[in-house]
N, C-alpha and C positions, 0 to 999 in steps of 0.2 A: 933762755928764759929760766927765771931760777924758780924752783919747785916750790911745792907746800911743806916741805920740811924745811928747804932753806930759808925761807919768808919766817915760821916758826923760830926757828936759831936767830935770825934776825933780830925777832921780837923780844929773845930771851937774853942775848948782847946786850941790845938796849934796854932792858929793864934792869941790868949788871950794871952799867954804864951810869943811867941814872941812881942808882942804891949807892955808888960810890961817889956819885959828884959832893961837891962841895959852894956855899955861898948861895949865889941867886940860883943857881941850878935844882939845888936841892929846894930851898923852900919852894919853885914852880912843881918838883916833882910831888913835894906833899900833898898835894891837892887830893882828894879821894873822892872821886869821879868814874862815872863806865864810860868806855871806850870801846870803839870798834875800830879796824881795821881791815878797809876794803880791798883785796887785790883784785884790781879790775882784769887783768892779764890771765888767770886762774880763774877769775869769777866765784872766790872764795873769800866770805869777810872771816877773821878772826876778832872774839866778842871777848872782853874782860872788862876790866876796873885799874886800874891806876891810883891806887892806895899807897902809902906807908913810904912813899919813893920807889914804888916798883911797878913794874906793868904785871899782873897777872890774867894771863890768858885762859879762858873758863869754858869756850866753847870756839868751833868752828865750825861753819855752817854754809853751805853751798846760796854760791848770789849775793847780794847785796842785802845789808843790814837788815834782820825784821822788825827790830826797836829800833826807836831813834835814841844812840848812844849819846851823851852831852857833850863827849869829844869823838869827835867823828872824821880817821883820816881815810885818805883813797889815794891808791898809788899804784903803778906795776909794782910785780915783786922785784924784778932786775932795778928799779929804783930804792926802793927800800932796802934790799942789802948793800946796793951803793951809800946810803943816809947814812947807815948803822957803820960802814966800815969810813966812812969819813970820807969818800971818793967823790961824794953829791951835797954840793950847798943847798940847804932847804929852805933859806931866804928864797934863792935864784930860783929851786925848783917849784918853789909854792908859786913865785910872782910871772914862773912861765907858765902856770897849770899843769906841770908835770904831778904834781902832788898837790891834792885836796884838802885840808884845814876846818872843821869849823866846829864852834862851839860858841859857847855866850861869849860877850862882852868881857865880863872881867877874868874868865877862864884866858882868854886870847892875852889879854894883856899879862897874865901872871906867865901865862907859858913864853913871851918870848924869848923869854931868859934862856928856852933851850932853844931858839933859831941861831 
């Protein structure tokens, strides 16, 4: 089961990851939006924004979300560093419910550029 530091590093990979993409990736990542991040496994959300092409991580908070963030994912943390290192398709893991997704309408559709 991977920790709350490595779920952390996870978060800050991908916020690397997207700061360097290029094309549809980057303009999905411009979006400037809050975010949260549920690890149901730890039962710890991690809360930021999603600004500028980066994820910034602002708070972490025991449980599940207190605000309803715009983009709101939920996942074990062993899933999430699997996404982040490229080991977990997030099409496949969204459409088994291994990993949770949700936000508006046209938030979803700009973001599939990173599924």
């Amino acid at each position: 089961m991977a920790t709350m530091a490595e779920c952390r590093s996870a978060l800050d990979r991908l916020s690397d990851q997207l700061a360097g993409a290029d094309g549809e990736v980057r303009g999905a990542a411009a979006l400037d939006r809050s975010l949260s991040c549920h690890i149901k496994d730890l039962d710890v959300t991690f809360t930021g924004r999603l600004a500028d092409g980066r994820i910034r991580v602002l708070d972490t908070v025991e449980g599940p979300p207190r605000e309803k963030a715009e983009i709101r994912l939920a996942m074990t943390g062993d899933d999430l560093v699997a996404l982040v290192d490229g080991n977990l398709n997030f099409a496949k893991a969204w459409g088994s419910g291994r990993v949770r997704l949700e936000a508006g309408f046209r938030d979803l559709l700009r973001l599939r550029s990173l599924l």
